[in-house]
CHARMM internal coordinates of N, CA and C (Angstrom, degrees):
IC EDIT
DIST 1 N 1 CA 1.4359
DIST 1 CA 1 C 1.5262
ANGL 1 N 1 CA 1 C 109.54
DIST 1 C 2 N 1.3870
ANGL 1 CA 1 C 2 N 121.53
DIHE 1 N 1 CA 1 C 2 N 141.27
DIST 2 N 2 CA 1.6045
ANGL 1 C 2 N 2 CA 136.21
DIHE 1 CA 1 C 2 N 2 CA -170.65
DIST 2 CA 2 C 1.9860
ANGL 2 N 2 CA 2 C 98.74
DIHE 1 C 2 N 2 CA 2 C -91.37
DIST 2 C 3 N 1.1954
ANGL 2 CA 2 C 3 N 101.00
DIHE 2 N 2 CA 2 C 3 N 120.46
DIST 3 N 3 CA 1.0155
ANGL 2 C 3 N 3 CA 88.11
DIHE 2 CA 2 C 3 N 3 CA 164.27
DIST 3 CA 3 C 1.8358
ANGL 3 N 3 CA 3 C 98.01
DIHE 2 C 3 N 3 CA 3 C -132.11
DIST 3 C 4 N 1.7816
ANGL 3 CA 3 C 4 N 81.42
DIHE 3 N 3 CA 3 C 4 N 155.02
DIST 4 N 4 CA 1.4672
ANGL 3 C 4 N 4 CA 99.10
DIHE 3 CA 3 C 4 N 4 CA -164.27
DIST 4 CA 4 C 1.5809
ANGL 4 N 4 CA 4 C 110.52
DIHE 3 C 4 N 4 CA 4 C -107.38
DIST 4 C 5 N 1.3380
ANGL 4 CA 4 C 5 N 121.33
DIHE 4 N 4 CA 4 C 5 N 133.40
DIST 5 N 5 CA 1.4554
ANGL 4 C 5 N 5 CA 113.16
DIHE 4 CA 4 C 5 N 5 CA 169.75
DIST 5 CA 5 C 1.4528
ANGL 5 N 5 CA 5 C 134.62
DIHE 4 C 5 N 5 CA 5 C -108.38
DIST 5 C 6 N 1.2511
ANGL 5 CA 5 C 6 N 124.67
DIHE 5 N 5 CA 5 C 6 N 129.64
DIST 6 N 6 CA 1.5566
ANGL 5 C 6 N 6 CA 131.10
DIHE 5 CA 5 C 6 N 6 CA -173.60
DIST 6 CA 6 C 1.3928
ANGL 6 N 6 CA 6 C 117.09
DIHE 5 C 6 N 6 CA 6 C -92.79
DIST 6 C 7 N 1.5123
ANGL 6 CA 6 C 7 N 120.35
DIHE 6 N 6 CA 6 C 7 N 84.01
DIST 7 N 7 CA 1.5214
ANGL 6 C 7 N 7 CA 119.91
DIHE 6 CA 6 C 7 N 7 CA 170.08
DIST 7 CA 7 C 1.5666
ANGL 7 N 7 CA 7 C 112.64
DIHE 6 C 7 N 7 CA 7 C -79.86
DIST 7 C 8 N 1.6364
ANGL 7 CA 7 C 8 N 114.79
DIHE 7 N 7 CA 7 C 8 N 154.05
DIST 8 N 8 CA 1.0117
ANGL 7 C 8 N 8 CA 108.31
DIHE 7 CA 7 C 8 N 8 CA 128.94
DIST 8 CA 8 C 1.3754
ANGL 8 N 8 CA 8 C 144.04
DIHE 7 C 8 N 8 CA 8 C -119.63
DIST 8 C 9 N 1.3122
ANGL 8 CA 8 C 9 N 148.37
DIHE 8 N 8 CA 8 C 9 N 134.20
DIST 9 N 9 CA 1.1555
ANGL 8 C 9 N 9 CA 156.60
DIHE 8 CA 8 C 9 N 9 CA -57.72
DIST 9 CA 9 C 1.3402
ANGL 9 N 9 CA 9 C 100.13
DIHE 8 C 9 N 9 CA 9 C -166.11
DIST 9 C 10 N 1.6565
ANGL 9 CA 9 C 10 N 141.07
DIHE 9 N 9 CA 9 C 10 N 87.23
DIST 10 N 10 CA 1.3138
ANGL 9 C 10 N 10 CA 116.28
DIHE 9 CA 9 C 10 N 10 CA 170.04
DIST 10 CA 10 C 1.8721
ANGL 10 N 10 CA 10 C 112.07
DIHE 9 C 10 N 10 CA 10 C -112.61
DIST 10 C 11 N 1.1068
ANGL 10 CA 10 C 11 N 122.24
DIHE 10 N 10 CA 10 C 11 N 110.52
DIST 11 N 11 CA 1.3393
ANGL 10 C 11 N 11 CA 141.94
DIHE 10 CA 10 C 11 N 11 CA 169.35
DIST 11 CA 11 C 1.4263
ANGL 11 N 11 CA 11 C 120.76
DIHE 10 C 11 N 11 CA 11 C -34.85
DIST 11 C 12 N 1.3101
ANGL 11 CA 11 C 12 N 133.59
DIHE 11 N 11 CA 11 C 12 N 81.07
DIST 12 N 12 CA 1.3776
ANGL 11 C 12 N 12 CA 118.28
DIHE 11 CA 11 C 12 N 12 CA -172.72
DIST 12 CA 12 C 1.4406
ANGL 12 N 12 CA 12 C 108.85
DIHE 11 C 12 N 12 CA 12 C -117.15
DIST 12 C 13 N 1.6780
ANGL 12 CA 12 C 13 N 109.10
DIHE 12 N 12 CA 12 C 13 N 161.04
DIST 13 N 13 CA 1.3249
ANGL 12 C 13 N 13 CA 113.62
DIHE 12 CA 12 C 13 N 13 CA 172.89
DIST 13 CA 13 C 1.6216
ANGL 13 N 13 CA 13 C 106.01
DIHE 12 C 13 N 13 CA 13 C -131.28
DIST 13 C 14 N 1.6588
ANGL 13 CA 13 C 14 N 97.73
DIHE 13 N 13 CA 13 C 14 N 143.72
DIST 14 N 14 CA 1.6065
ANGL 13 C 14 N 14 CA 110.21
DIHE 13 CA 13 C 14 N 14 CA -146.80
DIST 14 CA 14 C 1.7020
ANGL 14 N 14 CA 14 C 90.82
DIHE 13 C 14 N 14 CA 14 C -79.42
DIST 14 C 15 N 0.8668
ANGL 14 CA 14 C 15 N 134.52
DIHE 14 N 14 CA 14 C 15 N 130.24
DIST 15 N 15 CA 1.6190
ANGL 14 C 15 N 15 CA 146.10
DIHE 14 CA 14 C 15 N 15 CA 152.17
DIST 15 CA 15 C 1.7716
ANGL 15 N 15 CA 15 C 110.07
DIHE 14 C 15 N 15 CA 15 C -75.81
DIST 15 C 16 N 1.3022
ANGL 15 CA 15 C 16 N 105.37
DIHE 15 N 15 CA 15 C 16 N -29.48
DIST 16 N 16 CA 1.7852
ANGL 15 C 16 N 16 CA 102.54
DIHE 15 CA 15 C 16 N 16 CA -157.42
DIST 16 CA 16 C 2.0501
ANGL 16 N 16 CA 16 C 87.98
DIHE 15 C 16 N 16 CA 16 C -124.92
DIST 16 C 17 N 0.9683
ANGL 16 CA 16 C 17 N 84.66
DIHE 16 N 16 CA 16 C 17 N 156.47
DIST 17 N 17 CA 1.4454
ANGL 16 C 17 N 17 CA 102.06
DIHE 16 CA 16 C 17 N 17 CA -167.84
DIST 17 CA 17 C 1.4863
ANGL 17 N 17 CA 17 C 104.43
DIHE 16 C 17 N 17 CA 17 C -78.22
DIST 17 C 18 N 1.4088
ANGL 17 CA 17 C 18 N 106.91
DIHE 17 N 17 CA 17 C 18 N -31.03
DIST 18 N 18 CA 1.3716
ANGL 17 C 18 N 18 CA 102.73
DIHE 17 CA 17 C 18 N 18 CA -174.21
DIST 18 CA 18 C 1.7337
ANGL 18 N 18 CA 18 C 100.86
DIHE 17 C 18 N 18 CA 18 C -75.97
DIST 18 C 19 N 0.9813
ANGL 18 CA 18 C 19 N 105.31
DIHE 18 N 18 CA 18 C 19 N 3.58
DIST 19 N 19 CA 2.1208
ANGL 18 C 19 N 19 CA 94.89
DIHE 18 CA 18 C 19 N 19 CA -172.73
DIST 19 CA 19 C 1.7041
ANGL 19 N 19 CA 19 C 92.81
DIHE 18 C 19 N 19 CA 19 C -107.51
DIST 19 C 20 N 1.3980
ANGL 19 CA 19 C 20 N 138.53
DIHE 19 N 19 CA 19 C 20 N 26.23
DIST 20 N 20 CA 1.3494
ANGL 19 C 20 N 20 CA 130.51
DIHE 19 CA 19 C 20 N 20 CA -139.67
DIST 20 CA 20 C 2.0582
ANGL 20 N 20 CA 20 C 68.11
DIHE 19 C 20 N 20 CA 20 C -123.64
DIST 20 C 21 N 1.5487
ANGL 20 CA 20 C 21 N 103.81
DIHE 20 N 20 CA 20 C 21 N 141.54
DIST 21 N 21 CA 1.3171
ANGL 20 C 21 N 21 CA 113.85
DIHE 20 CA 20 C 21 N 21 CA -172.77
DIST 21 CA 21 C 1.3853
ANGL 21 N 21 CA 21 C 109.46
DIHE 20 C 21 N 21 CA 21 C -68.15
DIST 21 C 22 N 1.6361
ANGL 21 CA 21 C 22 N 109.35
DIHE 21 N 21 CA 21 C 22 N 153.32
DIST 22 N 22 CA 1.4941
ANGL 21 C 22 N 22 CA 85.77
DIHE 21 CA 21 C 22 N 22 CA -158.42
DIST 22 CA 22 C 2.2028
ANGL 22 N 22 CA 22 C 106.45
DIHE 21 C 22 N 22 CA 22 C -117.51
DIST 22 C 23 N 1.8471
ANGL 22 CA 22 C 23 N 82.34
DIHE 22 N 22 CA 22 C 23 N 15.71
DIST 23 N 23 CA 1.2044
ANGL 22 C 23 N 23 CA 88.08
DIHE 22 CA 22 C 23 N 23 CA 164.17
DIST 23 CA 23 C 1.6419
ANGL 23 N 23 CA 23 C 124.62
DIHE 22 C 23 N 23 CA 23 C -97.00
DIST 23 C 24 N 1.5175
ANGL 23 CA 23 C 24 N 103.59
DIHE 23 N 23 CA 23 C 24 N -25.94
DIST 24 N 24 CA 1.4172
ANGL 23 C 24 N 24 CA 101.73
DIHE 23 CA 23 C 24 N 24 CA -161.37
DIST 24 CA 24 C 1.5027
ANGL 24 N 24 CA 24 C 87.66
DIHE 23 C 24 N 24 CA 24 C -136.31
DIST 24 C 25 N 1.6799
ANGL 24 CA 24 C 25 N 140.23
DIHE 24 N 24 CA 24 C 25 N 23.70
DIST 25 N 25 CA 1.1800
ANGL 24 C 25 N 25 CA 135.96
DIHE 24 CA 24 C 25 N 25 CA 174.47
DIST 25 CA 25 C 2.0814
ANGL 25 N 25 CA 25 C 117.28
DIHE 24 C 25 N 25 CA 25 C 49.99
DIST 25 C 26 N 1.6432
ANGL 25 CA 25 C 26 N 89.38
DIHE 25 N 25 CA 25 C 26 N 4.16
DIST 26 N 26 CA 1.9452
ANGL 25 C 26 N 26 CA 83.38
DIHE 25 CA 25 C 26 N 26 CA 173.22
DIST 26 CA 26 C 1.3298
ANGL 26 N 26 CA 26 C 117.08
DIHE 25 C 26 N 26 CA 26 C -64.54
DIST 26 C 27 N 1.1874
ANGL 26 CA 26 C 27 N 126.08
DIHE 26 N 26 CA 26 C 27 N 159.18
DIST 27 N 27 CA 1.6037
ANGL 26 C 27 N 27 CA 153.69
DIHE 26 CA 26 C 27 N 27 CA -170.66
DIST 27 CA 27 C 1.7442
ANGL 27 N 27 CA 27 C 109.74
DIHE 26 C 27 N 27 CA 27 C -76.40
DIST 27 C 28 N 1.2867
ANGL 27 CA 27 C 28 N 99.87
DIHE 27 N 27 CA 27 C 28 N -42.71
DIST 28 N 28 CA 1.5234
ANGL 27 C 28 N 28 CA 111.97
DIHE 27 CA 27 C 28 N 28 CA 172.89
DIST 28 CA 28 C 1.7216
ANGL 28 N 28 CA 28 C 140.32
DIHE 27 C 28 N 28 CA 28 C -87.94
DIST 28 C 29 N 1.0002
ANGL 28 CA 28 C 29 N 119.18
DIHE 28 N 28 CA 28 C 29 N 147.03
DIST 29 N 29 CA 1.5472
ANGL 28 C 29 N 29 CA 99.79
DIHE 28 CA 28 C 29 N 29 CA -156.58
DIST 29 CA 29 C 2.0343
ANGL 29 N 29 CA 29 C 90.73
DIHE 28 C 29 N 29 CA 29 C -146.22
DIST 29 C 30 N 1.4905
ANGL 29 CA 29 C 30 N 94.16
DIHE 29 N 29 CA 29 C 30 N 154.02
DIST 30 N 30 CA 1.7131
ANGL 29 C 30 N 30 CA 74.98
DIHE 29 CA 29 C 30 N 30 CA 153.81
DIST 30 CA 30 C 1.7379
ANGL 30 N 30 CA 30 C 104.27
DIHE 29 C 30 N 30 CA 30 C -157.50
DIST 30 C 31 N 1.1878
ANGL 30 CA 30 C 31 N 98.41
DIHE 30 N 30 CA 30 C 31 N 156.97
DIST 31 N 31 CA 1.5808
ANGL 30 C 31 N 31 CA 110.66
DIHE 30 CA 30 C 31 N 31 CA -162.55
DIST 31 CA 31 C 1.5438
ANGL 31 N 31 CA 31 C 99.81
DIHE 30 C 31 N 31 CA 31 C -98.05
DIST 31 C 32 N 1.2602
ANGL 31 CA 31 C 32 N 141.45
DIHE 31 N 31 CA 31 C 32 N 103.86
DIST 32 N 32 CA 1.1150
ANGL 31 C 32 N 32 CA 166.76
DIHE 31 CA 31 C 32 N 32 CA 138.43
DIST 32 CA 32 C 1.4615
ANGL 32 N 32 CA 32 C 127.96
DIHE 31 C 32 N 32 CA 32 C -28.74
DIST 32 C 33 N 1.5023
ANGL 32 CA 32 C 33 N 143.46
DIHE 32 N 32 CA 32 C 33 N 108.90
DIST 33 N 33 CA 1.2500
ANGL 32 C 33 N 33 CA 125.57
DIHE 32 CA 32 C 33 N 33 CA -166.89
DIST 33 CA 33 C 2.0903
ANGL 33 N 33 CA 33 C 71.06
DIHE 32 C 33 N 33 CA 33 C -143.36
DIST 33 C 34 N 1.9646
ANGL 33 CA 33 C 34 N 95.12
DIHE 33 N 33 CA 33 C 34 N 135.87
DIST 34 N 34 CA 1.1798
ANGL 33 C 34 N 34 CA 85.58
DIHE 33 CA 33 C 34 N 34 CA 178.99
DIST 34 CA 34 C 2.0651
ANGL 34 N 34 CA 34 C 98.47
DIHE 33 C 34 N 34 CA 34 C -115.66
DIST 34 C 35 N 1.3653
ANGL 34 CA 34 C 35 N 95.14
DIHE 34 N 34 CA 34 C 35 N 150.83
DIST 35 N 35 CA 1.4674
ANGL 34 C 35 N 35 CA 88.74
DIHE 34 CA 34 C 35 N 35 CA -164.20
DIST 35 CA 35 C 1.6431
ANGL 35 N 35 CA 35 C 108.34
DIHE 34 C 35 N 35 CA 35 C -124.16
DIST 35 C 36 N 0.8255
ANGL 35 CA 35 C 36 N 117.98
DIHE 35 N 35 CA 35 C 36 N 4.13
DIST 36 N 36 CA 1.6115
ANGL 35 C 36 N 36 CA 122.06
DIHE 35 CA 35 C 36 N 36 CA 169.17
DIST 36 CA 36 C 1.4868
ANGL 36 N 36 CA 36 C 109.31
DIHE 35 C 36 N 36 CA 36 C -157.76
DIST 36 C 37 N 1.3613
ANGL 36 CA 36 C 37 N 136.31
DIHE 36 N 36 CA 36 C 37 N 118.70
DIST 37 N 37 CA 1.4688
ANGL 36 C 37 N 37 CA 109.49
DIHE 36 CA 36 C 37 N 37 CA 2.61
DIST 37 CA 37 C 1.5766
ANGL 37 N 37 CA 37 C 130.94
DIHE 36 C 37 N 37 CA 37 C -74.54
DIST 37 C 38 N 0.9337
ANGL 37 CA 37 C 38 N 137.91
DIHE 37 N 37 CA 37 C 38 N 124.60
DIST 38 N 38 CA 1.6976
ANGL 37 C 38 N 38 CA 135.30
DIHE 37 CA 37 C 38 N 38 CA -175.32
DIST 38 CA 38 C 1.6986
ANGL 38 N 38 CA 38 C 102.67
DIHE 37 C 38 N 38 CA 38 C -25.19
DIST 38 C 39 N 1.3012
ANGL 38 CA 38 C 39 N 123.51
DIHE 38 N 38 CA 38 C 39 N 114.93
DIST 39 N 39 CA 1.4662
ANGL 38 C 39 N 39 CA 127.98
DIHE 38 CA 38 C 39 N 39 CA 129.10
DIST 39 CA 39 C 1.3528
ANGL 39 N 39 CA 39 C 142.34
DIHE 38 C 39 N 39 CA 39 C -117.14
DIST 39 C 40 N 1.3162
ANGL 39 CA 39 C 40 N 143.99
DIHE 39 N 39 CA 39 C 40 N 155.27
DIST 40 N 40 CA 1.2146
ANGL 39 C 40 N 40 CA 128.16
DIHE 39 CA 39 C 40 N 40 CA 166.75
DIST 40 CA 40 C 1.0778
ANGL 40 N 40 CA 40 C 117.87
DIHE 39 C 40 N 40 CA 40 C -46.60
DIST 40 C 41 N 1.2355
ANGL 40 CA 40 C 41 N 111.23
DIHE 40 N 40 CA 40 C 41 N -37.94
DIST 41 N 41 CA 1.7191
ANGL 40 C 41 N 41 CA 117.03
DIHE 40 CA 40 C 41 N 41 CA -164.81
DIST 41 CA 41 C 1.1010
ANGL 41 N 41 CA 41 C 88.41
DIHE 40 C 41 N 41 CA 41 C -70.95
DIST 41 C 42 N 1.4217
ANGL 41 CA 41 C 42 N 164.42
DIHE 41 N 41 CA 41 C 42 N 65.04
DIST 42 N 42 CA 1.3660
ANGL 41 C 42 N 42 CA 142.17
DIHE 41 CA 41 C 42 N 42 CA 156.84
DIST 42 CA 42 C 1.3097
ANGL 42 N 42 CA 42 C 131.95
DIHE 41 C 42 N 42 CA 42 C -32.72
DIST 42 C 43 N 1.1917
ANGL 42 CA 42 C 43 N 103.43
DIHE 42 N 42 CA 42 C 43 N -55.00
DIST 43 N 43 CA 1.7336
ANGL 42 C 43 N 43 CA 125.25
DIHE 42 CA 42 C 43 N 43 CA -154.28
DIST 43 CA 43 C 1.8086
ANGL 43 N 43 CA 43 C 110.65
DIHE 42 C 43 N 43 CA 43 C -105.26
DIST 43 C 44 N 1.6594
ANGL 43 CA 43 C 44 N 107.54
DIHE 43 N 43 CA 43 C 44 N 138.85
DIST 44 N 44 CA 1.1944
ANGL 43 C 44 N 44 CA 107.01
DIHE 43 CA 43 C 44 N 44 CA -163.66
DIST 44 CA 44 C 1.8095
ANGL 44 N 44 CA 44 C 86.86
DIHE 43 C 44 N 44 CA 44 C -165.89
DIST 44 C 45 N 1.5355
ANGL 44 CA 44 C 45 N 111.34
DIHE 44 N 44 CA 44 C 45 N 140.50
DIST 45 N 45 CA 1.6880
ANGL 44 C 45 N 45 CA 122.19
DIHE 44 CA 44 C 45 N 45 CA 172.03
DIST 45 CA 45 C 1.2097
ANGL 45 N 45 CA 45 C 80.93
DIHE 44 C 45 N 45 CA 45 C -107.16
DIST 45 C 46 N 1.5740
ANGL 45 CA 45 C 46 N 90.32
DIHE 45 N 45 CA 45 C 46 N 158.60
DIST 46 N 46 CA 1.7832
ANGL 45 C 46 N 46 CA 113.53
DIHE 45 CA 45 C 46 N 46 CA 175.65
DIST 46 CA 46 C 1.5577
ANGL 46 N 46 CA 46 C 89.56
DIHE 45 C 46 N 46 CA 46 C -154.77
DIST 46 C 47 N 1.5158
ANGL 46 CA 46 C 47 N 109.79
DIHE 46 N 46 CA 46 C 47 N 159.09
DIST 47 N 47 CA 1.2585
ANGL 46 C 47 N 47 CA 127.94
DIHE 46 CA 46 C 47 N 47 CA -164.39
DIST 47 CA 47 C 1.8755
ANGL 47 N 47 CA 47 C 92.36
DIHE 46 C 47 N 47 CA 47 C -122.12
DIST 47 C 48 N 1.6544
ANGL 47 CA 47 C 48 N 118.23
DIHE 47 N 47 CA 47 C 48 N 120.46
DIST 48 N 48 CA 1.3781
ANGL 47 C 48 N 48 CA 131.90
DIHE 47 CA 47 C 48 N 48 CA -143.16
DIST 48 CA 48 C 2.0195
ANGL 48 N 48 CA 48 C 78.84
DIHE 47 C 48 N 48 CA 48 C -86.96
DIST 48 C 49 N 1.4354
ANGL 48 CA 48 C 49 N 106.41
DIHE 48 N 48 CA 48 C 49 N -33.08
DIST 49 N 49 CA 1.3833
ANGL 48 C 49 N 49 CA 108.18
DIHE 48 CA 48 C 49 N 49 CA -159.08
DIST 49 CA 49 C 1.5365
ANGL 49 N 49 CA 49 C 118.88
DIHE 48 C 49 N 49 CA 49 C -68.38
DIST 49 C 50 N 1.1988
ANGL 49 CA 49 C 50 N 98.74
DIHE 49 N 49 CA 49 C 50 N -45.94
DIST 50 N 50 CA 1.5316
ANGL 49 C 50 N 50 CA 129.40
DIHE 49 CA 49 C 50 N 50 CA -176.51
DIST 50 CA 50 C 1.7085
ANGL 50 N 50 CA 50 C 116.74
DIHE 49 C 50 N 50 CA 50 C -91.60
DIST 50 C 51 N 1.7685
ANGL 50 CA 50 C 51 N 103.01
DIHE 50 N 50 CA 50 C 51 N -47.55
DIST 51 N 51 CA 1.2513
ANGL 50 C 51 N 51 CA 107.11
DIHE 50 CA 50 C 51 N 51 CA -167.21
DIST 51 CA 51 C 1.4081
ANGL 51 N 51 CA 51 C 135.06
DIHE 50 C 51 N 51 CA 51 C 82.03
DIST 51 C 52 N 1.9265
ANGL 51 CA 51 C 52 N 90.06
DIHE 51 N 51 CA 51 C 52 N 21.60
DIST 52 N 52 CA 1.7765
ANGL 51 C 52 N 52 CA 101.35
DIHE 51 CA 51 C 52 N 52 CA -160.95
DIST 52 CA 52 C 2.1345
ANGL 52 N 52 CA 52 C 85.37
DIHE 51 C 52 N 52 CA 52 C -116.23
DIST 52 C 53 N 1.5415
ANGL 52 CA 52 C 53 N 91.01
DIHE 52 N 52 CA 52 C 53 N 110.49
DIST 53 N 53 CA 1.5680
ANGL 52 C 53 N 53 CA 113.97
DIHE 52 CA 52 C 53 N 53 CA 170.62
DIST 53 CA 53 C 1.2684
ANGL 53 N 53 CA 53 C 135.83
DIHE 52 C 53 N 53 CA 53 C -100.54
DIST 53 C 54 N 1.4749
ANGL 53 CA 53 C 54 N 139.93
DIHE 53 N 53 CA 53 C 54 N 130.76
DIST 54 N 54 CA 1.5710
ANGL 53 C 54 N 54 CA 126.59
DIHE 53 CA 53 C 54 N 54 CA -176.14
DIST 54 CA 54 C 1.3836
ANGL 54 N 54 CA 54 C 118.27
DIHE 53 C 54 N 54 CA 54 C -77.46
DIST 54 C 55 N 1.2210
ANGL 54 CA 54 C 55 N 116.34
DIHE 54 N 54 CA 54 C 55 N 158.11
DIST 55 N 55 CA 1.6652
ANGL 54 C 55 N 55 CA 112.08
DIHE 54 CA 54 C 55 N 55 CA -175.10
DIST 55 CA 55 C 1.7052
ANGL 55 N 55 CA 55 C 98.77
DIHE 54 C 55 N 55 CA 55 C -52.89
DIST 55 C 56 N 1.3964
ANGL 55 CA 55 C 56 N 97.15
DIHE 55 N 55 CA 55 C 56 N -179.32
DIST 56 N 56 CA 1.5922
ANGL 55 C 56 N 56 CA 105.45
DIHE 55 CA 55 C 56 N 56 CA -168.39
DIST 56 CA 56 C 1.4752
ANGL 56 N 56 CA 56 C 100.82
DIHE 55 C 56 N 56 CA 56 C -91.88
DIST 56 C 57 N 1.2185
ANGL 56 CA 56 C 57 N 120.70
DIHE 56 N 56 CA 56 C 57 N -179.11
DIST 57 N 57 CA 0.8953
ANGL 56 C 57 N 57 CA 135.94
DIHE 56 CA 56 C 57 N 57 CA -170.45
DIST 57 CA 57 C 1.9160
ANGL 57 N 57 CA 57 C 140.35
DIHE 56 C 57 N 57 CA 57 C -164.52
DIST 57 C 58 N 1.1043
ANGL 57 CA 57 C 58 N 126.64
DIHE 57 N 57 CA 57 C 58 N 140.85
DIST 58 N 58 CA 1.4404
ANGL 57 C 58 N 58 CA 84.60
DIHE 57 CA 57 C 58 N 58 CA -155.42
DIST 58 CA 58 C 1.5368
ANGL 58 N 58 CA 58 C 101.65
DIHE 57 C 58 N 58 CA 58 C -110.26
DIST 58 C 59 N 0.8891
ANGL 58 CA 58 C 59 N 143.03
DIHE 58 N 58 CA 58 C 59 N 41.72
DIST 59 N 59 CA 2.1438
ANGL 58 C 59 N 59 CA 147.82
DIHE 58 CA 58 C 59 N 59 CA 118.36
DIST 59 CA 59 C 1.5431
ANGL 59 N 59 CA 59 C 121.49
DIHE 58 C 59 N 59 CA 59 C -81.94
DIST 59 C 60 N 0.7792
ANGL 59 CA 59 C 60 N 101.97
DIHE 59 N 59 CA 59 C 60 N 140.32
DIST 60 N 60 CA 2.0004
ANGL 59 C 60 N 60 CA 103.29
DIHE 59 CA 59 C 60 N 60 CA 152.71
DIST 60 CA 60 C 1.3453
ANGL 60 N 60 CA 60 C 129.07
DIHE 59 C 60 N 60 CA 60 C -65.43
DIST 60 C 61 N 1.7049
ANGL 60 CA 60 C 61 N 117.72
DIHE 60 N 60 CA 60 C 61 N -22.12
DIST 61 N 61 CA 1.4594
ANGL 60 C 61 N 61 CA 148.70
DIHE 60 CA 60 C 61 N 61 CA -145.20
DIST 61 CA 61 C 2.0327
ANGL 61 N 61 CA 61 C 83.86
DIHE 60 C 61 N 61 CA 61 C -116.87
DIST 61 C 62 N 1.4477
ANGL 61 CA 61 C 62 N 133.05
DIHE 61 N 61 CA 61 C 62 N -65.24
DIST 62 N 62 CA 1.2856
ANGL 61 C 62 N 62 CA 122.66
DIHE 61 CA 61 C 62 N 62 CA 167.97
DIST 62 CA 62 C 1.4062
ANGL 62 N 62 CA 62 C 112.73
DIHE 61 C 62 N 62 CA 62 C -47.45
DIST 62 C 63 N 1.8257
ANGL 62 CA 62 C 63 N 142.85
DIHE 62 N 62 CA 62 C 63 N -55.12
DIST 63 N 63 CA 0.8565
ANGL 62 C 63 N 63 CA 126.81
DIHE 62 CA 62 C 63 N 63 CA -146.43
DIST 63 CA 63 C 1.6437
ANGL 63 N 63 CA 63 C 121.17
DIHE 62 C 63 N 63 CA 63 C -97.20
DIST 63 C 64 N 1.6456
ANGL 63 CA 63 C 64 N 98.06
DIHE 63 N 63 CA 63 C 64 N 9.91
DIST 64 N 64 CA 1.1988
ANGL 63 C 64 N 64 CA 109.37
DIHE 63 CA 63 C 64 N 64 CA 169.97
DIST 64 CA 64 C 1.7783
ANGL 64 N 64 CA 64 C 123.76
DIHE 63 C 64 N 64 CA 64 C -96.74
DIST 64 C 65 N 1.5713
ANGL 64 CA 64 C 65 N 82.57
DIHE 64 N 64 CA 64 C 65 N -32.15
DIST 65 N 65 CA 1.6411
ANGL 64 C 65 N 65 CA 87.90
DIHE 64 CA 64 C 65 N 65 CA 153.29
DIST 65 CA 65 C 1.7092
ANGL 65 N 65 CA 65 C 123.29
DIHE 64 C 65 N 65 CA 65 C -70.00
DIST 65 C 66 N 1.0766
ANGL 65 CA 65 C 66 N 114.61
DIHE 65 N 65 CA 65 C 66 N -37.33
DIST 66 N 66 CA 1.6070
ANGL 65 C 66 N 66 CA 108.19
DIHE 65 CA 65 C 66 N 66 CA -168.56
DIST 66 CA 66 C 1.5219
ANGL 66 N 66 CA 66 C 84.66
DIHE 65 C 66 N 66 CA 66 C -81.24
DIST 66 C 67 N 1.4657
ANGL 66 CA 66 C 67 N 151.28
DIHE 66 N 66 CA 66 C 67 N 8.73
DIST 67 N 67 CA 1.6280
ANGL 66 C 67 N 67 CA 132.20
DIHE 66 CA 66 C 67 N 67 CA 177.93
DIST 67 CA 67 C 1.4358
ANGL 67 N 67 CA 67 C 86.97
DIHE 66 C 67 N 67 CA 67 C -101.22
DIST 67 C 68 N 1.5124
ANGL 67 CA 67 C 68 N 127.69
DIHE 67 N 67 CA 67 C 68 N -53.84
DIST 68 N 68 CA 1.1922
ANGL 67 C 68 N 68 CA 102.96
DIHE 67 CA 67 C 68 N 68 CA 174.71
DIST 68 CA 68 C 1.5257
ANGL 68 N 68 CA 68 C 136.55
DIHE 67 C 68 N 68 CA 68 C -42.77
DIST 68 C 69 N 1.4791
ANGL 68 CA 68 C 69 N 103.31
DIHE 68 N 68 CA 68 C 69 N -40.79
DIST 69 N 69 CA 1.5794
ANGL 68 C 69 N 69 CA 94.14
DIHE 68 CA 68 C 69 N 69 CA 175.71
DIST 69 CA 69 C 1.1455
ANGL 69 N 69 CA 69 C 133.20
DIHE 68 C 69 N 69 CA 69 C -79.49
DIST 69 C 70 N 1.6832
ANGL 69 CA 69 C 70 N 108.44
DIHE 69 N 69 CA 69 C 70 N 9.49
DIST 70 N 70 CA 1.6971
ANGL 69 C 70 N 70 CA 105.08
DIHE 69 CA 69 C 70 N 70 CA -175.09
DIST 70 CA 70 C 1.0724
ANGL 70 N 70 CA 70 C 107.02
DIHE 69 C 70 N 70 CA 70 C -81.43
DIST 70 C 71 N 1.4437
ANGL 70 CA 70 C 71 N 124.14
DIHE 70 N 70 CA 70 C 71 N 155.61
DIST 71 N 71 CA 1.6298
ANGL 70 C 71 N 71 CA 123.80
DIHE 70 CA 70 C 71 N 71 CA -167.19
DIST 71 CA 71 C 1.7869
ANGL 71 N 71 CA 71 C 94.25
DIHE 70 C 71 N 71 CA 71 C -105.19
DIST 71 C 72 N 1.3671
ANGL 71 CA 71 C 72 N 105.11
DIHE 71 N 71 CA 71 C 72 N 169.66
DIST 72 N 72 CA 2.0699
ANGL 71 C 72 N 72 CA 100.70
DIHE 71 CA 71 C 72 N 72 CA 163.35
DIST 72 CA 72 C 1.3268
ANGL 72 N 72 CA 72 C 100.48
DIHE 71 C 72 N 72 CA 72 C -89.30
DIST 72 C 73 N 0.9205
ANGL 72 CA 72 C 73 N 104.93
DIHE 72 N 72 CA 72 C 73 N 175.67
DIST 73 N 73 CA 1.3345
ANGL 72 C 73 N 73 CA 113.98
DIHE 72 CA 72 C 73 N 73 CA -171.24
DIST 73 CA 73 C 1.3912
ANGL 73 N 73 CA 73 C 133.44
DIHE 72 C 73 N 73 CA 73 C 123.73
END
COOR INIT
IC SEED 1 N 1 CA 1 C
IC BUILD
């Protein structure tokens, strides 16, 4: 069976260094809320450049903190 998923998608560009990806140092980021199929985990950043994302999470308000703290490397 196919199952299909419904994100929505917000496009951001980093102003502050600390929001700068911390796999591949890109400028752009996007904040992820996935909405069908229902999970807690909703929420997840992904890097558009690289494609390098943090586990999910279930706030918008947690998963911007845990992107800040990822180091490169």
């Amino acid at each position: 069976m196919k199952v299909e998923y419904t994100d929505s998608v917000q496009h951001r560009f980093a102003l502050s260094r600390k929001m700068y990806c911390p796999f591949c140092g890109g400028h752009e980021y996007e904040i992820v809320e996935q909405l069908k199929p229902y999970t807690d985990l909703a929420w997840f950043i992904r890097c558009p450049q690289c494609g390098g994302e943090t586990e999910q999470s279930p706030a918008r308000s947690l998963i911007i903190k845990i992107w800040k703290q990822l180091k490169c490397g």
